[in-house]
C-alpha positions as CSV (number, residue, x, y, z in Angstrom):
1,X,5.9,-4.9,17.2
2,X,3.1,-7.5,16.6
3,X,2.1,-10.4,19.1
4,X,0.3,-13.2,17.1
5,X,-1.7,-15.9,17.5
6,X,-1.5,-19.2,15.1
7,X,-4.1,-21.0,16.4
8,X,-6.2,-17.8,15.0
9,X,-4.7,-16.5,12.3
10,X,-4.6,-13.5,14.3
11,X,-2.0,-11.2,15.5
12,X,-1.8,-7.6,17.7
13,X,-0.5,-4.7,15.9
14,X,-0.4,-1.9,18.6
15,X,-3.9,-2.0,19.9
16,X,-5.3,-2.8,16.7
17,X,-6.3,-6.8,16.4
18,X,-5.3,-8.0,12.8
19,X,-7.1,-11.1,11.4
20,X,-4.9,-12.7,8.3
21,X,-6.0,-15.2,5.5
22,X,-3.9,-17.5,3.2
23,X,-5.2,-15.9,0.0
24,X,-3.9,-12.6,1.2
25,X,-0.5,-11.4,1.6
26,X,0.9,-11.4,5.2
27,X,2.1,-7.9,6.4
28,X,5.7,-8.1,6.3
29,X,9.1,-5.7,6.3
30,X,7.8,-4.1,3.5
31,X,4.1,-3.8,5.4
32,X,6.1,-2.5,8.8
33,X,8.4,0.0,6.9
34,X,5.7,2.1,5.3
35,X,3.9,2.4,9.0
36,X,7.0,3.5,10.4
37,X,7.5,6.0,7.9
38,X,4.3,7.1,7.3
39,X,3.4,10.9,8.1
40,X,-0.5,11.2,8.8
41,X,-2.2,14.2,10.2
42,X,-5.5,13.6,11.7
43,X,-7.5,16.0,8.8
44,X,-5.7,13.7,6.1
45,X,-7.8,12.2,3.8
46,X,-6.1,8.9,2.5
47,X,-6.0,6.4,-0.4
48,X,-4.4,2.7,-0.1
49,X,-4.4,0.9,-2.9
50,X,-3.9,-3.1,-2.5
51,X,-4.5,-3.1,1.2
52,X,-4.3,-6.5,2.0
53,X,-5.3,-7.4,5.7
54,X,-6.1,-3.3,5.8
55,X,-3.5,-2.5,8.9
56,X,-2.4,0.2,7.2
57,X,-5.6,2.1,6.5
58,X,-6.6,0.6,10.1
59,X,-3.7,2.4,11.6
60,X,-4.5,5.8,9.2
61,X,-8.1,5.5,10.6
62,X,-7.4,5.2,14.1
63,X,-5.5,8.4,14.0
64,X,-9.1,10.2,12.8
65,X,-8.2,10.3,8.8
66,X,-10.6,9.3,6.3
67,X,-9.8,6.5,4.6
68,X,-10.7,5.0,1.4
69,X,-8.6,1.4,0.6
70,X,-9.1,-0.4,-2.7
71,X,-7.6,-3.9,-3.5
72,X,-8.3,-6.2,-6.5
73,X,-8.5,-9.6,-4.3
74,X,-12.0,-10.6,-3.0
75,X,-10.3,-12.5,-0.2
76,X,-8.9,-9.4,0.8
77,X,-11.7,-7.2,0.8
78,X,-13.6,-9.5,2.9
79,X,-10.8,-9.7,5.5
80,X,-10.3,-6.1,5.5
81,X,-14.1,-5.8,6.3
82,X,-13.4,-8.0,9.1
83,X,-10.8,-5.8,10.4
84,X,-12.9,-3.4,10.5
85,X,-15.2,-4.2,12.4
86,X,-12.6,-6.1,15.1
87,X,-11.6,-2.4,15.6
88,X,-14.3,-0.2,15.4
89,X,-14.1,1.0,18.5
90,X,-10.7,2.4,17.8
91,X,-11.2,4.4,15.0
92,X,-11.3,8.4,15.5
93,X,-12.3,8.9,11.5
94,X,-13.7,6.9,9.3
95,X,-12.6,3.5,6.4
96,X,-14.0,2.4,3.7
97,X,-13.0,-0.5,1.3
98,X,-13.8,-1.2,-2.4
99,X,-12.9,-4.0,-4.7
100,X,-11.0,-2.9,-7.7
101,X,-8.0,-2.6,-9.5
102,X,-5.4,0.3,-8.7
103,X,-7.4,3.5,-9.3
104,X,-10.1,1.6,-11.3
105,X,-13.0,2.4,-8.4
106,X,-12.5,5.7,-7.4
107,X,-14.2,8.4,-8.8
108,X,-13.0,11.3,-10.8
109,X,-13.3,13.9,-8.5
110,X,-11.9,12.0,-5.6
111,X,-8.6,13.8,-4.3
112,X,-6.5,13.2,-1.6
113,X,-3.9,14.7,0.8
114,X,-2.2,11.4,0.9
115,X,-2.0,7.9,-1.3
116,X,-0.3,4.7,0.0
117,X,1.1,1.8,-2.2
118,X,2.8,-1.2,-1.6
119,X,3.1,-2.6,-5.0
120,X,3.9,-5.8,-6.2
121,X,7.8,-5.4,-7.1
122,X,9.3,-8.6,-7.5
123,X,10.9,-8.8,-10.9
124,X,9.0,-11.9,-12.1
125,X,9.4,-14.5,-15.0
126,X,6.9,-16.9,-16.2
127,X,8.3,-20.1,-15.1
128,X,8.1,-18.4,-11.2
129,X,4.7,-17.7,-11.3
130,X,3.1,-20.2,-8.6
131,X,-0.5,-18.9,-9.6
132,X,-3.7,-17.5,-8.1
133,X,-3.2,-14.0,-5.8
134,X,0.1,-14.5,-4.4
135,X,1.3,-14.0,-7.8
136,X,-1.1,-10.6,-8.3
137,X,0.3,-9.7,-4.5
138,X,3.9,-10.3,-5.6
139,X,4.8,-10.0,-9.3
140,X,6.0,-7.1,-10.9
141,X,6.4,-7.7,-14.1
142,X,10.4,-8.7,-15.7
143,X,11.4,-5.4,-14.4
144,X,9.1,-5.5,-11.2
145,X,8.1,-1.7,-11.8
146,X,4.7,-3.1,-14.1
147,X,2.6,-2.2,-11.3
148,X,4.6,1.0,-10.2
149,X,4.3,2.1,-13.3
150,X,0.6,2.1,-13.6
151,X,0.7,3.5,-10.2
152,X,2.7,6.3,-10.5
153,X,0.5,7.4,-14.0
154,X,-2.6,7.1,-12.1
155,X,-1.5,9.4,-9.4
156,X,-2.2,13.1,-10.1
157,X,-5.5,12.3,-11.3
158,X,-6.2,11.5,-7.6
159,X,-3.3,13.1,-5.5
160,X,-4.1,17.1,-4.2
161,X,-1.8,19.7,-5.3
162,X,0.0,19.9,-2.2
163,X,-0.5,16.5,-1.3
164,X,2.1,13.1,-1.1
165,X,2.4,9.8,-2.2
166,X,4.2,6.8,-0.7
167,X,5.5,3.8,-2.0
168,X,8.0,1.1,-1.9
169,X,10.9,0.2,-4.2
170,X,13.1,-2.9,-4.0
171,X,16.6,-2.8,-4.9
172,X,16.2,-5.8,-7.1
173,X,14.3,-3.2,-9.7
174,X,16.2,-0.9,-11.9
175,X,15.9,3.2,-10.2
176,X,16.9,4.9,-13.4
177,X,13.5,3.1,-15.1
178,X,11.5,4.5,-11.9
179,X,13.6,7.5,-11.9
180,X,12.3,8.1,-15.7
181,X,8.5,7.2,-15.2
182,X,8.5,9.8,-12.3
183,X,9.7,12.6,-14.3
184,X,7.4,11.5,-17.6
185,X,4.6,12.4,-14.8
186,X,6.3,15.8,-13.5
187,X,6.9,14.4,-10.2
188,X,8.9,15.2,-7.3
189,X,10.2,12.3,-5.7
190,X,12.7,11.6,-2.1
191,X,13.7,8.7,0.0
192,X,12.4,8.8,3.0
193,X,13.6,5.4,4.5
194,X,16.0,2.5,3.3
195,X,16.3,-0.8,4.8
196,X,18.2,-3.8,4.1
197,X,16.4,-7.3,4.2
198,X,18.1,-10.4,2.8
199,X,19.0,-9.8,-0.3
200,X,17.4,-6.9,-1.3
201,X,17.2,-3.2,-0.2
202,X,13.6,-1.3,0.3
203,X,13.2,2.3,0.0
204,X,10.1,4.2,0.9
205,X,9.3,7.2,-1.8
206,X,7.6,9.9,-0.8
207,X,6.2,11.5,-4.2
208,X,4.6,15.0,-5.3
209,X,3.3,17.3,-7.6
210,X,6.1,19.3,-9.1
211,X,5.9,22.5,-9.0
């Protein structure tokens, strides 16, 4: 799936050329599970929130969408910028990327067929914490749904009335809690993937508007 290259903190993703940085979290499962599962059409518009490196918007543009990512990390703003423009050439639509938190920059009357979300979701204590943005790119909260949460109440603010949302849940989180946040929101909500890692299981939700 990806061919990488130490020596440049760089690795091959399909044809797109991914650049990493240690401040920023490192695709991983979780990363390669949503891009698996992912269904984009071409006239999609898109939202990613916390993009990270940005290979999942990258990929989204590449198939002609327009894209709009957001993530609260300079580092990972920059680097995105960078991915960019190490793949402009391979992009049939068109990326943009903002700094800010969740939904925090995009305006009001900015809808979308489709929003993407890997959130933070490890259930986190205080005496885990390591510090600086690992912690903002891992912790969720005692429960590890404090992010989700905020996530899933931001949502139909920004998500089209026949559009989708995806996002990923670990095992290690409680699914009644989740279950009961997506139905405060009147939200229809499926599994679309499961995988087992070590230790933990990750589903991919695919979410909508209820009718």
């Amino acid at each position: 799936m990806k061919k990488k290259d130490d020596t440049l903190n760089i690795f091959l993703y399909h044809d797109i050329v991914i650049e990493t940085h240690p401040e920023v979290y490192d695709p991983a499962e979780d990363t390669f599970l949503l891009l698996e599962t992912l269904h984009i059409d071409s006239n999609d518009t898109i939202l990613e929130l916390g993009t990270g490196c940005g290979i999942i918007a990258l990929d989204c543009a590449c198939k002609g969408t327009h894209t709009i990512c957001t993530d609260i990390n300079p580092f990972a703003v920059q680097l995105t910028r960078r991915n960019i423009e190490r793949n402009l050439l391979l992009l049939r639509g068109s990326m943009e990327i903002r700094q800010g938190n969740l939904f925090s920059v995009i305006h009001e009357k900015e809808l979308f067929n489709v929003i993407i979300f890997n959130p933070p979701y490890l259930p986190t204590k205080k005496q885990e914490k390591v510090g600086g943005w690992f912690d903002i790119a891992t912790d969720g909260g005692q429960d590890g749904l404090r992010v989700t949460k905020r996530f899933i109440q931001g949502l139909k603010k920004h998500l089209l009335n026949n559009g989708r949302a995806y996002f990923i849940f670990s095992s290690l989180s409680n699914r009644l809690t989740l279950e009961h946040y997506l139905k405060n929101e009147k939200l229809s909500s499926w599994i679309v993937a499961r995988r087992k890692f070590e230790g933990e299981e990750l589903d991919v939700y695919c979410v909508s508007p209820a009718d």
